[in-house]
C-alpha positions as CSV (number, residue, x, y, z in Angstrom):
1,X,-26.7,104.2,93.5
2,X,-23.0,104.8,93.5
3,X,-20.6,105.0,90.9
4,X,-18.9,101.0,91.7
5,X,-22.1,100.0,91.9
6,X,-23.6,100.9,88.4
7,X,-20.3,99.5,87.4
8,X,-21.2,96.4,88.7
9,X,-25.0,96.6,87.3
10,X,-23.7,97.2,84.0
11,X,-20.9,94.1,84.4
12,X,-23.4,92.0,85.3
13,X,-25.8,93.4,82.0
14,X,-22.7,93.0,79.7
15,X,-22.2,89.7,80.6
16,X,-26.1,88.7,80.9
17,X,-26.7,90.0,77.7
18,X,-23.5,87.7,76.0
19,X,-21.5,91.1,74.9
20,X,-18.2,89.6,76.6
21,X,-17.3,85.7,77.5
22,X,-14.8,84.9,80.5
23,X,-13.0,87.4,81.5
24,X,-13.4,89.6,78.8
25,X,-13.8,93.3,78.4
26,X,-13.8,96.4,81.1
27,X,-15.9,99.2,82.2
28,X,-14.9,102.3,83.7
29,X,-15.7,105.5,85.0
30,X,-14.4,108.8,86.6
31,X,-14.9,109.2,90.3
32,X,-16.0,111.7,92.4
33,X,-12.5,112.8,92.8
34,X,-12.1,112.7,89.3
35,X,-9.8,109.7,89.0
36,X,-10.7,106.5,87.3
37,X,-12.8,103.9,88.9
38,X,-11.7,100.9,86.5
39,X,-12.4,97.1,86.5
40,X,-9.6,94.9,87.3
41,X,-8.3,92.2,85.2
42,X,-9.2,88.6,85.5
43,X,-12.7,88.5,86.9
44,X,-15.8,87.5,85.3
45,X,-17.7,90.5,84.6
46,X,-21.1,88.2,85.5
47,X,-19.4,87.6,88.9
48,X,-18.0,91.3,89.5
49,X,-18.3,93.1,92.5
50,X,-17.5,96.3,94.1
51,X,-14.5,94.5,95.5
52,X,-13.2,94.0,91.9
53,X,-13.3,97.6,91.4
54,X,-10.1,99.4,91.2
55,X,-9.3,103.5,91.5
56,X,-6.1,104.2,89.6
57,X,-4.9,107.7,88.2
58,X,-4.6,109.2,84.8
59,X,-0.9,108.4,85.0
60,X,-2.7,104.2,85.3
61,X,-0.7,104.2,88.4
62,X,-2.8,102.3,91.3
63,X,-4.6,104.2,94.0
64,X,-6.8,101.8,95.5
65,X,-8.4,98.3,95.6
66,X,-6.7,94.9,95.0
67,X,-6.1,93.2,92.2
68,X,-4.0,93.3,88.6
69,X,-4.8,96.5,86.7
70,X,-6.9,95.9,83.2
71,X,-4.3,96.1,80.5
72,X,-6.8,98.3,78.7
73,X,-6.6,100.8,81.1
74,X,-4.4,102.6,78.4
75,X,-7.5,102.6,75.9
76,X,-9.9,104.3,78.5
77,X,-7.4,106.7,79.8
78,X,-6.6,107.8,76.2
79,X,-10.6,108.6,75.7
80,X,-10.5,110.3,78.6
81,X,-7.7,112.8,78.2
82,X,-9.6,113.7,74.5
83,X,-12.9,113.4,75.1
84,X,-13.9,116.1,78.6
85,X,-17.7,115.1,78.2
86,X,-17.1,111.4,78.6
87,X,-17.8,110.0,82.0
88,X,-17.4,106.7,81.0
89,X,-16.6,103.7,79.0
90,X,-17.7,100.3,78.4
91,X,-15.3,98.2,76.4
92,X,-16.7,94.6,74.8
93,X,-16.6,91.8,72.2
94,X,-20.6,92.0,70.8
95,X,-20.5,89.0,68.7
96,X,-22.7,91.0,65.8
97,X,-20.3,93.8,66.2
98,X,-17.1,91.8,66.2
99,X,-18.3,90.6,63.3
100,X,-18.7,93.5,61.6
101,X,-14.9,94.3,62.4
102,X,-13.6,91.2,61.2
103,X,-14.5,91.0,57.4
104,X,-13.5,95.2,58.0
105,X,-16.6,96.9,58.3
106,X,-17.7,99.7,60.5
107,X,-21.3,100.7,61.0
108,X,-21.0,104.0,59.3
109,X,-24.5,103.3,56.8
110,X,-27.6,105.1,58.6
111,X,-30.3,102.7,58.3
112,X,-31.8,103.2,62.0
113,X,-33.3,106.7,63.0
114,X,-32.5,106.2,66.7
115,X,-29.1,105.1,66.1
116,X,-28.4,108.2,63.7
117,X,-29.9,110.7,66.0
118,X,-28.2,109.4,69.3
119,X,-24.9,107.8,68.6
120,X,-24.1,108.4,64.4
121,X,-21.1,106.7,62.5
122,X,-19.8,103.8,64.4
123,X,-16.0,104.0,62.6
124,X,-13.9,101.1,62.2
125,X,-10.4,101.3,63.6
126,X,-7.6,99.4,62.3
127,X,-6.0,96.3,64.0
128,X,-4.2,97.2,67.3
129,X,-2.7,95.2,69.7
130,X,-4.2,95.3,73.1
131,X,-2.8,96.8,75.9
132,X,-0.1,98.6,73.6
133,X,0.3,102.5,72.2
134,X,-1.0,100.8,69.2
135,X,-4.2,100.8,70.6
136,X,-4.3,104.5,71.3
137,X,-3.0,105.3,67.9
138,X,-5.7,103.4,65.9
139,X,-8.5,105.1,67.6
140,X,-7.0,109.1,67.7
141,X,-8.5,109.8,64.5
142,X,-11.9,109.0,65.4
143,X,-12.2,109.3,69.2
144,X,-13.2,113.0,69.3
145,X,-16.3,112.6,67.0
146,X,-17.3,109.6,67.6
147,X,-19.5,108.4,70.5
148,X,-18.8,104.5,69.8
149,X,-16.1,102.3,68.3
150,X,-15.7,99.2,66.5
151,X,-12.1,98.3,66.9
152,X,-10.7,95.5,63.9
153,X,-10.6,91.9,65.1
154,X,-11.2,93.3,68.7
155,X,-14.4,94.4,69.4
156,X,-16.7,97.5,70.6
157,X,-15.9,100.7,72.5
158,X,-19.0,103.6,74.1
159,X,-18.8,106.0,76.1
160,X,-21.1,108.6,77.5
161,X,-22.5,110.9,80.5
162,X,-22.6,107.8,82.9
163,X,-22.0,103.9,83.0
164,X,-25.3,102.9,82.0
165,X,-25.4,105.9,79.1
166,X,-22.0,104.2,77.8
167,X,-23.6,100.7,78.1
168,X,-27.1,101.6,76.6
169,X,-24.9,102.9,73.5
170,X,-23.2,99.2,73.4
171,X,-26.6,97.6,73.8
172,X,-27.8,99.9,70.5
173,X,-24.9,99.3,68.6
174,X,-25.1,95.6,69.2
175,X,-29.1,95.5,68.5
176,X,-28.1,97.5,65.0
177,X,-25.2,94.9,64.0
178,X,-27.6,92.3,64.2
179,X,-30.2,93.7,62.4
180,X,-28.0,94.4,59.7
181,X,-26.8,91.0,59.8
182,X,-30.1,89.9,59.6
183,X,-31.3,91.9,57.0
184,X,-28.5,91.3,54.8
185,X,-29.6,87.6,54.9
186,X,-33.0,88.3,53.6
187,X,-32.0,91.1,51.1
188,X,-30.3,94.3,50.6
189,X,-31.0,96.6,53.9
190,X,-32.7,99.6,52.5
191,X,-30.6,102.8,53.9
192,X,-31.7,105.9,54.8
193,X,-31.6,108.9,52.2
194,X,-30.1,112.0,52.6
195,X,-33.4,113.6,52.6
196,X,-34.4,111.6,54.9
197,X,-31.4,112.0,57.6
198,X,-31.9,116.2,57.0
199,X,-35.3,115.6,58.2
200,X,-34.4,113.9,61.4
201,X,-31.7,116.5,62.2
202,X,-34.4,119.1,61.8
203,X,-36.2,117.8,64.1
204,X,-33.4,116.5,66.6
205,X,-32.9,120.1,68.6
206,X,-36.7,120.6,69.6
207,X,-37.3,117.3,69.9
208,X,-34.0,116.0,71.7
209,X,-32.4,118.9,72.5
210,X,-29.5,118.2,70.1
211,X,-28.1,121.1,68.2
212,X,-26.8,120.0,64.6
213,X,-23.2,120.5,65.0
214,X,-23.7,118.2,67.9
215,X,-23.6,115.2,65.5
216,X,-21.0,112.7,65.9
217,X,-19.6,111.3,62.3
């Protein structure tokens, strides 16, 4: 499978799965020629095809394809420049996670083992307008030790090694933000101890191959 088309698999998940309405969010992903395959703006992501994929530069000028250029093309080029592991990004509005943003929480309590051992802290990022330097500034402080975002009144950021690494993360952020939700409604979500966290990183090199200092928080 090529590089558009996992775009489009994962456009067609994101939508499926209710993370984005209309003609929300974007996905992207370097190319083989190390530019930035991007999708554009104004196209259902349920509907997307290869057609709607556009190759622009790290400057956001346009190399190929037809169409208007997301205006969060800023956003995924920022991640980019700071973040050389990141292949690419999946931007939505998960309405558990958006939640979580609007009454101004992150995600930063570990309650789940998998979510601690495979993405960490999710951070909250203040308020910035889309498609503006604000955007870039609100995430700077967390986008080199983080793995996912929650951005304020906005919605969700991953990335990761590949599209469908990036979406996975959204997909466990999501599942986590609900559970939460959930949980909260029955009681108070019990959290994991610190003992308890030490434990799994103990056994997160052997047993996943990640070293400790490999932890994003």
């Amino acid at each position: 499978m090529s590089v558009k088309d996992e775009i489009v698999k994962v456009a067609h998940l994101v939508y499926e799965n209710k993370f984005v309405a209309a003609y929300d969010g974007n996905i992207s992903s370097l190319s083989e020629r190390n530019t930035i395959y991007i999708t554009r703006s104004g196209v259902c992501k349920g509907e997307l095809t290869t057609a709607d994929i556009l190759e622009v530069d790290f400057d956001g000028s346009l190399i190929s394809g037809n169409g208007k250029i997301s205006t969060e093309n800023k956003l995924h080029r920022f991640i980019y420049s700071k973040r050389k592991d990141v292949k690419a990004i999946v931007h939505c509005h998960p309405i558990y996670s958006t939640a979580f943003t609007l009454v101004g929480e992150g995600l930063i309590e570990h309650y789940f083992p998998e979510v601690f051992l495979t993405i960490g802290k999710v951070p909250l990022c203040k308020y910035a307008t889309p498609s503006t330097d604000e955007i870039t500034e609100s995430i700077k402080d967390f986008v080199e030790n983080s793995n996912a975002l929650l951005l304020q009144n906005h919605g969700a950021v991953t990335f990761g090694n590949s599209v469908f690494d990036a979406y996975y993360k959204m997909e466990k952020i999501e599942h986590a933000a609900k559970t939460i939700f959930l949980a909260r409604l029955l009681g108070i979500p019990r959290k994991l101890t610190e003992e308890e966290t030490n434990k799994l990183i103990a056994i997160a090199e052997p047993t996943y191959g990640i070293k400790k200092d490999e932890f994003k928080n």
